[in-house]
Each structure stands twice: as C-alpha cells, then as structure tokens.
N, C-alpha and C positions, 0 to 999 in steps of 0.2 A: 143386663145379662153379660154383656164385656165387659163393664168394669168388674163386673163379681169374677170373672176368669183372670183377667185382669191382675187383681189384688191375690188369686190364690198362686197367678204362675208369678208374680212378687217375692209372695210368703216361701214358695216351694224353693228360689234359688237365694233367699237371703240365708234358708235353715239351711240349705248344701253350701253356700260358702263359710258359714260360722262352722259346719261340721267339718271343711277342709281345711280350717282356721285352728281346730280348738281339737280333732283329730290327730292322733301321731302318725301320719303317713309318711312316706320317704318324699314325696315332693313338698310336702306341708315344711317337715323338717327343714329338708333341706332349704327351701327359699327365705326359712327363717335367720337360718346360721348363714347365707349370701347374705341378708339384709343387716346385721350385725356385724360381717365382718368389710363391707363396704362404708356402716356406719364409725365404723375404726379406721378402714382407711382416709376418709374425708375428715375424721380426728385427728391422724396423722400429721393431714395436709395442713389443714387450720392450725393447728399448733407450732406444726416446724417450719411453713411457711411466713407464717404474719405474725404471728406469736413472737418466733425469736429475732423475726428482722426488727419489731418495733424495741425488744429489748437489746439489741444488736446497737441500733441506732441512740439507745438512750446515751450502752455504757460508752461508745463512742464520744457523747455531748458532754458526759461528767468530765471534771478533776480530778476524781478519786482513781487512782492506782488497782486498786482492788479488783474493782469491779470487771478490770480491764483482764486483767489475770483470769480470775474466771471463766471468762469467755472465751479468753485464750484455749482454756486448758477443759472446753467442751463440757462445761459442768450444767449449763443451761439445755445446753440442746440433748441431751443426757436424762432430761428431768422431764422435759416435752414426750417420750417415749412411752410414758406412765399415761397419758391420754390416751391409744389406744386400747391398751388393756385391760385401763377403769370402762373405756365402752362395753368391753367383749364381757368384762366380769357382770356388769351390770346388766347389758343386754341381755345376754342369754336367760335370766331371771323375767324379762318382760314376755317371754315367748311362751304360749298359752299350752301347745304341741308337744313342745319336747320332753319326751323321756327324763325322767330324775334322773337314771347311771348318766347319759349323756350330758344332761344340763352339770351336772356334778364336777366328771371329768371336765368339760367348758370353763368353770369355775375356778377348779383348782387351777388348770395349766393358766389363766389367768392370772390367779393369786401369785402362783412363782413365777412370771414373769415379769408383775409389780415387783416382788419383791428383786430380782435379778435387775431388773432398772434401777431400784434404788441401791443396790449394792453397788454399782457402777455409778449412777452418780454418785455417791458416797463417797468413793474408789477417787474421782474425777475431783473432788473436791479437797479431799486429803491432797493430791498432787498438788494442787494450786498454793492448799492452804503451806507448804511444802517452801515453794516456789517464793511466797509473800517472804515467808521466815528466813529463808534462805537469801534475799536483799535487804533485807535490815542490817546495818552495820555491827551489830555486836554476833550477829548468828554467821558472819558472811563466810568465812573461814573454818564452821562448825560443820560435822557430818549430818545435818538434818536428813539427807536423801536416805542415808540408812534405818532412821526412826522412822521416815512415812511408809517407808516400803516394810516394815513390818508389820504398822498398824493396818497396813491394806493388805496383809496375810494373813492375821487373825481376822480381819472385818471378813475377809471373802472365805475364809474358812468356815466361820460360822455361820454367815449367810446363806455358804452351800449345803451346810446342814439342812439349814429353816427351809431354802427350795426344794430339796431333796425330802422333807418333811411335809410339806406343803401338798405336794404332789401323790406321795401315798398316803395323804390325810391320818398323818400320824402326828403325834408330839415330837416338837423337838427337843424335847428332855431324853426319848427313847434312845434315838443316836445319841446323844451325848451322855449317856449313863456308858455304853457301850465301848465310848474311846477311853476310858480307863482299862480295858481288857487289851486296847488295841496301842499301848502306851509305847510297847517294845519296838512295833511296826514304827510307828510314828517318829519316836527317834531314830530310828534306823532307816527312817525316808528324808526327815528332815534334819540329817547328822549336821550336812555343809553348812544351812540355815543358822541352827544353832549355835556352832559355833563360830559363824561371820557374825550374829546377834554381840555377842559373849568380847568378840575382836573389837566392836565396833566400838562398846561401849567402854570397854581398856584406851581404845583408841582418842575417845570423847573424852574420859576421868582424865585422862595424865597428858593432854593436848600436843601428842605425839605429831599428828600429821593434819594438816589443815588443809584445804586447796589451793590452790596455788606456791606452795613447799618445794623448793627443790630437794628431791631425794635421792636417795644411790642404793639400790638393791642390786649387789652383784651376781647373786641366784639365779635375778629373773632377766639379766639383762639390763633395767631398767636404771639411767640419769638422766632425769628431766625434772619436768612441773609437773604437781598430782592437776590434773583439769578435771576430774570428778571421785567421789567418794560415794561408794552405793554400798549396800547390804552386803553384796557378793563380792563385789571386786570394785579395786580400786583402780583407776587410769592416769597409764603414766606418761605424757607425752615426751619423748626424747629431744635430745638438743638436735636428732637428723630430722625430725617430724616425724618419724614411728612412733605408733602408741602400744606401751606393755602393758595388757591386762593382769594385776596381782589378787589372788583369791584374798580377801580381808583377811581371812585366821593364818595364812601363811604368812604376811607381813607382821605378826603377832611372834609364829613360832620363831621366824630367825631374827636377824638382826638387820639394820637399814643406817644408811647415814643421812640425816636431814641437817642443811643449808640452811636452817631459815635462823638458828643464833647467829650467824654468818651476816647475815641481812638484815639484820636488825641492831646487830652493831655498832652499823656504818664501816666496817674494813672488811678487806678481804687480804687474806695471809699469801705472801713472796714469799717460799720458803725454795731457791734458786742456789746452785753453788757454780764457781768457776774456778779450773781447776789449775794448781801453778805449776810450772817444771819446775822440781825443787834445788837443779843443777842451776839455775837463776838466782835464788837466795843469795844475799852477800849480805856484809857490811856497809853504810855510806861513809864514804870521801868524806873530807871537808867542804869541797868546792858541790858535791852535792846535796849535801844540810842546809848550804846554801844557794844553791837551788830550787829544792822546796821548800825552802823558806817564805820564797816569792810566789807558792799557791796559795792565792787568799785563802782557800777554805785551811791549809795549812801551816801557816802564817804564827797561828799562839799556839796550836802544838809545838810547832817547831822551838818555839821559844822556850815552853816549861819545858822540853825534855831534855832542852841545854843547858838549861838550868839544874835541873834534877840529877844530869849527869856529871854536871859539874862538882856539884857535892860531893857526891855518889867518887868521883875520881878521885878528889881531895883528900877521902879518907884509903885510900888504896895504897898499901905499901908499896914502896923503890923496889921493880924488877918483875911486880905484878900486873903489866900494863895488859896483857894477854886477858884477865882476870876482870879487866874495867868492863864496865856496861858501856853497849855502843847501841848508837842509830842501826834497825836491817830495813831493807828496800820492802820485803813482806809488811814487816809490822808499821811502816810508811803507808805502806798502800793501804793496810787494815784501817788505819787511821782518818785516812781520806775516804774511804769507802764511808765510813758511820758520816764525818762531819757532809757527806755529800747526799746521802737520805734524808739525815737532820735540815738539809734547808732545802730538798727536793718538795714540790708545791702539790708533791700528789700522795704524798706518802701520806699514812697519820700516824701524828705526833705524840697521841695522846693513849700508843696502844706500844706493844715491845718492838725493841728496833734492835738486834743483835747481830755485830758480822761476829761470824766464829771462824778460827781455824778447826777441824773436824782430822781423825785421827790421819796419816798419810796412808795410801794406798798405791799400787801399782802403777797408776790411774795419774800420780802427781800428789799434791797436796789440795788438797776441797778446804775453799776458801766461801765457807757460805752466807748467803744474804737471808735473813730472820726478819721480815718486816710483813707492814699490812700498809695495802693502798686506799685510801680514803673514800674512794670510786668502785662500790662492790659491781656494776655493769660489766657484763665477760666483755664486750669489745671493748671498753674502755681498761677496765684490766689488764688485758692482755699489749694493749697498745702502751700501758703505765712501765708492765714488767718489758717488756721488747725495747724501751727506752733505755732503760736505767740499765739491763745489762747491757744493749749497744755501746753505751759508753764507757761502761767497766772492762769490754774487752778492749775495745778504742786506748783505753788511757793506760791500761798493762804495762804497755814498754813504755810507758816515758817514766814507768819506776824502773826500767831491766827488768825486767819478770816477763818471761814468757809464757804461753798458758801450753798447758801439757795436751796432746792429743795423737793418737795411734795415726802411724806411718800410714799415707795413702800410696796411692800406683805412683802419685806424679813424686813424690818425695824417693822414691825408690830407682823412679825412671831420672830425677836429678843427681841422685848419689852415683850411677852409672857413665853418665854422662862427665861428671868431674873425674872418676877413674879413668875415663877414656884417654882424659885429655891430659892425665898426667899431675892434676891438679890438688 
C-alpha cells in the first residue's frame, strides 16, 4: 500500500516537473535562457582562456614571422568570440519551453553577432595581412595602409548590411537593391573617402610619395619625413618633431616638393653666394702673378693664362697697351674657388660644380658657389657647406677683395671716433 502511494506521488511530481520543463512559464523560460547564457559564458572562458594561451604559446615556439603578426594584431582572440554565440544560437534551439517569437529573436541577435565577430576578425586580419605586406622589401615604401583600410570599408559596409539584415530577418539583397536610390546620399557622405581613394591610388601609379620621403608642403606647413600614408591623411613629421597631418586629395590638388631624387643621387646641391665690394676689383701686379703663382692649387692656371696672354699681347698694336688682356684679382679668385672644390674630398665630382659671377647688385657683386656634396646627411651637410665657405671668406683678402656687407653700429661708431680725432 506504500509503495503504490509511493510510485503515484513519483508519477505525480516527474509529470509536474516535465510540465514546468516543456511548459512556457516565465520561470521555466527564464531559467532556461540563464542556463544558456552561462553556458556561453564558460564558452567564453574555455576559449579565451586556454584556447588562446595554448595558441599564444605555439605562435611564440614557431620561426614563422606570420604567425607572430597575427597575434599581434588580435586576429585569434577575435575569432574565440564566435564560441559564445554559436552556444546562444544553438542553445536556445535545445529549450523545450520557449516561445518561437522569442527563441527567434534569440536566434537572430545570435546570427548578427557571429556575423559582427567575423567581420571584425576579418577587419583584424586584413590589418595584419596589411602589416606582413607592408615588411616585405619591395611593398616597404608603398601606400599599402590606404588599400587595407578600404577593403575594411567595403568589408564592414557590407557586413553591416547582412547584420542589419540578419536581425530583421530579411534578405540582404532588400538593402542592397535600395542603396542605388540612396547613391547621392552616399556620395555626398563618403565625398573625402572618395576622393583620398582616387589621391591614393594617383599617389601609388606615378610613385609620388613613399614613407619615409622627405617632403616640402608649404600650405600645410609641413618639411619633414612622410612616417605614415593612410586613406585619409598622410603624416608628416617635421625636422622640430611636430607632425603635420595632410588630407591624401589635398596633397593631390597642390603641389609638394619631395627629396627623395635628392637621395638617391648620392649629392645634395651648395647653391651659396659670397658677395665682393666691387670697389676691391683691380688688376694684378707683376709681383702678384707671381705670387699666386706659388698657390699649388693655382700654380698651372697661373702659367696657361701667361701664356695665353702672351700671345694675346703680341698681337696688340704699339699704343694699345690699355686694350691688352690682364690678370684681375676676381677672376683669380673665381679661379681658385673651382680648382679648390675640384679637389675638396666632400664635394662630388661627378655632378655640376659652377662658380659664377651673378649680375651686380647694391649688395656688391654675388660671387656664387653651384656644387653638390657627396654627403646628402643634413649634419654632415651643413658641416661640408660651413667649411668650404669658412675658408672662402678666410682666403678673400689675401686676393684684395673684400666681401661687401651693410654698415653696422660698430662701423659707424668707428667712423665717429676717427672724425673726432682729426683723423
């Protein structure tokens, strides 16, 4: 008689809990959707926990380069996120209780949030794959960062559709029939896009600007090194350490000066004048022909143009001495000037080496130096050109030639001083 009571108060609470089980009640529900979404977060944990430490630790053990990128650039643990979701999508389908509109919605928001994960790794991978191409020596100096970040704006564009689709369980064909009605908007949102697109790729065909380029945009401010090329803008880090951000298509519409023929070279251009009093001009002496006669470096000038003028005299009529060609102290110095670049050890040799006289000016006579130093490094540069004119001002007077330059206080307060004294 007990076990018969027994067995029916058995019967009686296995039917009451299969009917709290397989019933839609709001506690039934709900303990179900806690039990799935607990079984997503220990999906979570299992995956981003052990999951990516063991793959963590692989790509640590490899050689391969790759792999290391990758992981760098969060493409793994990006991809671990799709475990909890596949639980919830999955789950919610094993629950006996729930409501179809419910289980439904459960579904979808599911489905777009796989999909939202894999857009993002997708996103994450494009970066790296970016990143690889972008060390490789023939891509190193190519705009690759403005192709990835494209294709990750058509990827996320469309993907936002299929989420957006996903969610109100419609096709995504529907939106995308639609954005040919919405073309005007679109260009008219994605104008700057467009046309940094349009810049970038002007930019890549005719290998305008590479990174690392010294450029000169006087618009934006900007002379430095490009240190990155993106979609939108290009970074210019200055010779202070400021960096001038250039929109891509505005370095398109004006004009820019890039260094890098400069650099590749091997010279960089002296284009320096020093300027003469031309109340210094004369003719030479005898006794200083012979004089610098004894500059090595002017030693066999000295000789052909004795020669030269010797002739040159010989055919000169009696009474035309005024008429004869002579030695001047300028065209000595012009002289000496070339033969002393031509064996200066910094110049090069193998590019234009011109001193010119330049028309006269107020200023004096502009006596300028036309060369390129073999040394394109700005400190060594500048230490090449600081040399060479140091001793062109230096050696001026020992031709007589004085160099022209506007009266200071102290030249004024000397002129004074000799008035005083009678002088």
């Amino acid at each position: 008689m007990f076990a018969g009571l027994l067995a029916q108060t058995d019967t009686t609470a296995t039917a009451g809990w299969w009917t709290w089980v397989t019933q839609p009640t709001l506690s039934s529900v709900l303990t179900g959707i806690g039990l799935v979404l607990v079984a997503a977060i220990v999906a979570d944990i299992v995956t981003r926990h052990i999951l990516l430490t063991t793959i963590g630790r692989l790509v640590r053990g490899t050689q391969f380069q790759w792999d290391d990128v990758l992981h760098e650039y969060h493409v793994f643990s990006r991809i671990a996120h799709i475990a909890p979701a596949a639980v919830v999508y999955y789950g919610v389908r094993l629950l006996p209780n729930l409501p179809v509109a419910v289980a439904a919605a459960l579904s979808q928001a599911a489905s777009a949030a796989m999909v939202l994960v894999a857009l993002l790794s997708a996103g994450a991978f494009l970066s790296a794959a970016g990143a690889i191409l972008q060390s490789l020596p023939r891509m190193e100096h190519r705009p690759v960062k403005g192709y990835v970040q494209i294709a990750k704006l058509v990827l996320y564009l469309l993907g936002g559709i299929v989420v957006v689709a996903t969610l109100v369980d419609r096709s995504p064909l529907v939106f995308l029939s639609g954005i040919g009605a919405m073309t005007a908007v679109l260009l008219l949102i994605f104008r700057d896009t467009i046309l940094s697109f349009v810049a970038s790729l002007q930019l890549a065909s005719y290998d305008l600007v590479r990174v690392g380029d010294w450029i000169e945009v006087p618009q934006f401010g900007a002379d430095g090194d490009v240190v990155d090329i993106a979609l939108h803008t290009i970074k210019v880090q200055n010779w202070d350490k400021t960096i001038t951000t250039i929109p891509t298509h505005k370095l398109i519409d004006g004009s820019f000066k890039n260094w890098r023929g400069m650099s590749e070279s091997g010279g960089r251009r002296i284009k320096r004048s020093v300027h003469i009093d031309m109340g210094t001009v004369r003719f030479l002496e005898p006794d200083d022909v012979e004089r610098f006669g004894k500059i090595a470096l002017l030693a066999d000038y000295i000789r052909g143009k004795q020669q030269e003028l010797a002739e040159a005299g010989a055919s000169t009529p009696a009474g035309h001495e005024v008429d004869q060609r002579r030695l001047t102290n300028i065209g000595t110095f012009r002289a000496y000037v070339v033969r002393y670049l031509k064996s200066h050890p910094k110049i090069h040799q193998g590019m234009t080496l011109i001193v010119r006289q330049l028309a006269p000016t107020p200023d004096g006579l502009p006596l300028e130096i036309y060369a390129f130093s073999n040394d394109i490094g700005w400190e060594a540069y500048e230490g090449i050109q600081g040399d060479i004119f140091d001793h062109l001002l230096a050696i001026a007077p020992h031709f007589d030639l004085r160099l022209f330059q506007h009266p200071s206080g102290r030249d004024v307060e000397h002129v004074l001083e000799r008035a005083a004294s009678g002088r």
